[in-house]
C-alpha positions as a printed Julia matrix, in Angstrom:
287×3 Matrix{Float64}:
   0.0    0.0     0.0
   2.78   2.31    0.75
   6.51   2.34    0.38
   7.65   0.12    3.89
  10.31   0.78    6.09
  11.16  -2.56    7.38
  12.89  -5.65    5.03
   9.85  -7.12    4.8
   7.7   -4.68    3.26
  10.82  -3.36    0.93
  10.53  -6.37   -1.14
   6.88  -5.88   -1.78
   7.77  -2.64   -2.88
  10.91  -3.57   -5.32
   8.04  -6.17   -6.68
   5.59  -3.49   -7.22
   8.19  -1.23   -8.95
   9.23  -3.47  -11.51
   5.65  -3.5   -13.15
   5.48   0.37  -14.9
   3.95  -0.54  -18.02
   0.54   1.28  -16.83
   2.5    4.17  -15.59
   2.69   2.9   -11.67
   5.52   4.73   -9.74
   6.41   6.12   -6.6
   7.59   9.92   -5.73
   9.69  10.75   -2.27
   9.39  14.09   -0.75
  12.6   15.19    0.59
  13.2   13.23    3.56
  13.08  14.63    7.31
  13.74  13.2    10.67
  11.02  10.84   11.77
   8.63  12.07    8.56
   8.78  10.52    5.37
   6.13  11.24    2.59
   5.73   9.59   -0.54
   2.85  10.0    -3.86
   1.98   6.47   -5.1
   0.21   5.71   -8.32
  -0.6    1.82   -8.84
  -2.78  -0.9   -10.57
  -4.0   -3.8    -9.48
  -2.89  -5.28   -6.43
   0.14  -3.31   -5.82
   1.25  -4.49   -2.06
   1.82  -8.22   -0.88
   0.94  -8.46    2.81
   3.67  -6.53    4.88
   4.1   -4.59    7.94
   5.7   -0.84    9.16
   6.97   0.23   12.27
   6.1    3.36   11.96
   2.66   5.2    11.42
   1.21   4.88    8.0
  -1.43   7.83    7.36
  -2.22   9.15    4.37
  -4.84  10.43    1.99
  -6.56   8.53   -1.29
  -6.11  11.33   -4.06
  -8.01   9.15   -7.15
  -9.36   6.16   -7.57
 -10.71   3.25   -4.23
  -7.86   2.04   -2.52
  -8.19  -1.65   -1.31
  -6.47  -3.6     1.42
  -7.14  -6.11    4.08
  -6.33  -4.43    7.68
  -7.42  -6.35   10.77
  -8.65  -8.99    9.56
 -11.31  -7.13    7.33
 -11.32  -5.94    3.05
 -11.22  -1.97    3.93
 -11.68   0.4     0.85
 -11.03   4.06    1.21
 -12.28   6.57   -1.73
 -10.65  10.11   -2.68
 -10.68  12.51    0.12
 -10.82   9.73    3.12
  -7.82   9.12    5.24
  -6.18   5.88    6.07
  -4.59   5.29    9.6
  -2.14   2.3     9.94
  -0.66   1.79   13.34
   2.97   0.43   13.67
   3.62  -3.43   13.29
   0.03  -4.04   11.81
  -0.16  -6.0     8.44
  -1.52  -5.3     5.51
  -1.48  -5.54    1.84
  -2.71  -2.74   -0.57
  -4.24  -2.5    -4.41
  -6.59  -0.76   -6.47
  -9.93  -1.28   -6.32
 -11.18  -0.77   -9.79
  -9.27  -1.08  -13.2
  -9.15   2.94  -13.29
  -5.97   2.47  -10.83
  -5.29   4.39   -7.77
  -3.2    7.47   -6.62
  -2.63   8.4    -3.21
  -0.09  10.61   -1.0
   0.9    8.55    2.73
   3.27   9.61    5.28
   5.13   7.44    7.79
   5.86   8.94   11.27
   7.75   7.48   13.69
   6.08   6.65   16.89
   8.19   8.57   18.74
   7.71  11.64   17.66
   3.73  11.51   18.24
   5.2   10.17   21.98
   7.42  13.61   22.3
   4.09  15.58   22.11
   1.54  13.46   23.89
   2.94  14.39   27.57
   3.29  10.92   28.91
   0.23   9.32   27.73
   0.19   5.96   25.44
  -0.24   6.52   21.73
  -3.6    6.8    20.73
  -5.38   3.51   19.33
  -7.84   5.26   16.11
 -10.08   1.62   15.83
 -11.06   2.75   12.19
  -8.55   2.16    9.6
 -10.48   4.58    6.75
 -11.68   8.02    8.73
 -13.71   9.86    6.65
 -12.51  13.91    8.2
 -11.98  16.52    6.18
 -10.14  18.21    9.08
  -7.57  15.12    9.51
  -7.57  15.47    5.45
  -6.37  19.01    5.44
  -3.71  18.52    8.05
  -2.61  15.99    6.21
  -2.18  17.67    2.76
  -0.83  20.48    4.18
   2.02  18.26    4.78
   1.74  16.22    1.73
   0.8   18.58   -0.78
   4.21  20.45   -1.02
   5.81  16.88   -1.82
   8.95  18.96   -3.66
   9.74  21.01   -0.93
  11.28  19.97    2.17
   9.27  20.69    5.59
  11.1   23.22    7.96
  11.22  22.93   11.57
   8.73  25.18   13.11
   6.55  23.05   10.33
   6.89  20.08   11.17
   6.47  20.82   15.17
   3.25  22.12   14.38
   2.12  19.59   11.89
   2.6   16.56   14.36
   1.05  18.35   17.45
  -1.94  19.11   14.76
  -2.51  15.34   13.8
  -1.59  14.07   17.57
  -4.54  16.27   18.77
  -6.66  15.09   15.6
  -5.54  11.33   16.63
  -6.61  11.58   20.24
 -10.1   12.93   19.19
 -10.58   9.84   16.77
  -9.23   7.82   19.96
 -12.36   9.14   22.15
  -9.68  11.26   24.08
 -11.0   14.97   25.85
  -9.26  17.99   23.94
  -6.0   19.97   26.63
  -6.97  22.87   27.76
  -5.36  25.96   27.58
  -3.74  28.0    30.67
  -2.61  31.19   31.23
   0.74  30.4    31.68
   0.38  28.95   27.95
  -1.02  32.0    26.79
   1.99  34.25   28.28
   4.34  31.55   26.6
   2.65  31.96   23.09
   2.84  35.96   23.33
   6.67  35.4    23.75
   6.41  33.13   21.0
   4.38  35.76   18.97
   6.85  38.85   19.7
  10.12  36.47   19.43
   8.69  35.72   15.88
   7.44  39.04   15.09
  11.35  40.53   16.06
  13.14  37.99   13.7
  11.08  37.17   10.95
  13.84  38.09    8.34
  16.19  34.92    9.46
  14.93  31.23    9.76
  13.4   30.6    13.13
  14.02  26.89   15.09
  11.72  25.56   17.46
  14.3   25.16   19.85
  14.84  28.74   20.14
  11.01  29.04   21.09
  11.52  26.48   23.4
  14.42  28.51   25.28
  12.27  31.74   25.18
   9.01  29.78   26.04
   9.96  27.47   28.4
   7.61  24.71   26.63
   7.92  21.78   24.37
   7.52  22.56   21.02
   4.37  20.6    20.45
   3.13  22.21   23.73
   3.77  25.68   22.17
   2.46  24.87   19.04
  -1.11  23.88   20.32
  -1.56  26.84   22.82
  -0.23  28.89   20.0
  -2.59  28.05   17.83
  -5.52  28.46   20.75
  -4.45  31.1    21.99
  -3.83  33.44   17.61
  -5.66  30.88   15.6
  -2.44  30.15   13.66
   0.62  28.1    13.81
   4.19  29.76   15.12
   4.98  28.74   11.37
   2.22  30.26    9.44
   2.48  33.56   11.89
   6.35  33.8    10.62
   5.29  33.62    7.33
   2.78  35.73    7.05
   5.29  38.53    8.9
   7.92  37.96    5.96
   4.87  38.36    3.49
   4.12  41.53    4.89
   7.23  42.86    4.87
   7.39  42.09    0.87
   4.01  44.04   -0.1
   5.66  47.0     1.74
   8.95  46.7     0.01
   6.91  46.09   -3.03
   5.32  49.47   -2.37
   8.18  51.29   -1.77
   9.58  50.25   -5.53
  12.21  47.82   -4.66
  13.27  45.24   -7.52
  11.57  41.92   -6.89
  14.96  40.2    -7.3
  15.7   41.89   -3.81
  12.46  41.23   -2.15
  12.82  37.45   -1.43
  16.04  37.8     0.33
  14.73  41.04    1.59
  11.85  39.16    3.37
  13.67  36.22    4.65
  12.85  33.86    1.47
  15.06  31.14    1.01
  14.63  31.71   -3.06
  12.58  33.54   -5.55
  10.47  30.44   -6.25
   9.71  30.01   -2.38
   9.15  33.79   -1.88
   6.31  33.73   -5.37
   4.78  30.15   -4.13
   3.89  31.77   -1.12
   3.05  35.19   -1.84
   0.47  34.08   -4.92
  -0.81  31.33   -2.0
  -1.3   33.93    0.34
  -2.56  36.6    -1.67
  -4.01  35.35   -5.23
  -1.29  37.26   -7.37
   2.32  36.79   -8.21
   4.47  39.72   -6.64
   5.34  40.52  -10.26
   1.42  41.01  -10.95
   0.68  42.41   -7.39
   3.92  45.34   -8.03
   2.18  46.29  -11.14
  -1.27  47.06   -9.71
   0.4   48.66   -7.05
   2.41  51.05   -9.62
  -0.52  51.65  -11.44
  -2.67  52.87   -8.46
   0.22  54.92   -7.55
């Protein structure tokens, strides 16, 4: 069903490989620590019976996706999620002769662990969850598959799902306090002072005094965004007022903390609707 970490499930996946005659293939994402992230398209019965020790979730893009998973024939259709636990087997096809394509991420247990404050990982009984909140989180990760996942990311993405995991577990929602909410106004003004330069999470953690997961929740209670989305969304701002101001676009992304031109206009047409070069032309003309 997915690309598998352990020996056993790699030689399903050479198998699967060497059939490409109806265009089947598998993409990688740029790996990460703990997080790897994959697009799959396949035919028939792609997957031989294997298991992962990781977490396998991921979201059916096209097509029904087939496998047997606890001892039952599941079938997941585009827009559902799919929730493997570690060291459970399963297989993995197409459903129908139109194929399958699907994006899947693997997370190691541990990581889930780092952000769940002592308590056991959470057991989610349904395999297929049909959520379009679990689906979003999800592509937000897996929908940039070329571009590699930054830290303040990453922390926010897998406090996101471990919340999103608990509530499919039957587990209560945290609570916020107000020692959270003075920690996520450092967090805010920490951001706000160095938006220009990247940002770890382990500097928030220093200024905070929480985990990052920690801060990343009671962040988002507390300003309805993530510590990552908040940093962007500064450097954005700064580049509509350089923009304004006339400066050559070739400046702007470096200007604004951008890591390239083609990061800096992904984000800014995501953000906005327009291209800087479009948005810098508007503003000229008002002016």
């Amino acid at each position: 069903m997915a690309q598998a970490l352990g020996a056993e499930a790699k030689q399903g996946l050479e198998r699967s490989c060497a059939n490409v005659a109806n265009g089947d293939r598998i993409v990688s994402a740029p790996g990460g620590v703990g997080l790897e992230r994959i697009e799959a398209r396949f035919h028939g019965n792609a997957f031989e019976p294997h298991r992962h020790d990781t977490y396998a979730i991921g979201v059916t893009l096209d097509g029904v996706q087939r496998f047997h998973y606890r001892g039952a024939l599941q079938h997941s259709l585009p827009g559902q999620a799919i929730v493997l636990h570690p060291d459970e087997l399963h297989d993995g096809g197409a459903g129908t002769e139109d194929g399958l394509r699907y994006r899947i991420l693997y997370l190691e247990p541990s990581l889930l662990l780092d952000c769940l404050d002592g308590e056991p990982l959470p057991f989610v009984r349904d395999a297929v969850v049909d959520d379009p909140a679990l689906r979003d989180t999800l592509l937000s990760a897996l929908a940039p598959l070329d571009e590699e996942l930054d830290d303040l990311f990453v922390a926010d993405f897998v406090a996101q799902l471990a919340q999103q995991l608990r509530r499919h577990a039957g587990k209560p929602a945290k609570s916020t306090a107000k020692a959270a909410w003075r920690a996520a106004a450092l967090a805010r003004d920490y951001l706000a002072e160095n938006a220009e330069r990247p940002v770890r999470s382990d500097e928030l953690e220093a200024v905070t005094g929480l985990d990052r997961y920690a801060l990343s929740r009671h962040f988002r209670a507390t300003y309805s965004t993530s510590p990552h989305r908040f940093l962007l969304m500064r450097r954005l701002q700064k580049a509509r007022r350089m923009i304004a101001e006339g400066e050559p676009l070739a400046e702007i992304a470096a200007g604004a903390g951008f890591s390239d031109q083609s990061h800096f206009n992904r984000h800014f047409k995501k953000a906005f609707g327009l291209t800087p070069g479009r948005w810098a032309a508007l503003v000229r003309r008002d002016a």
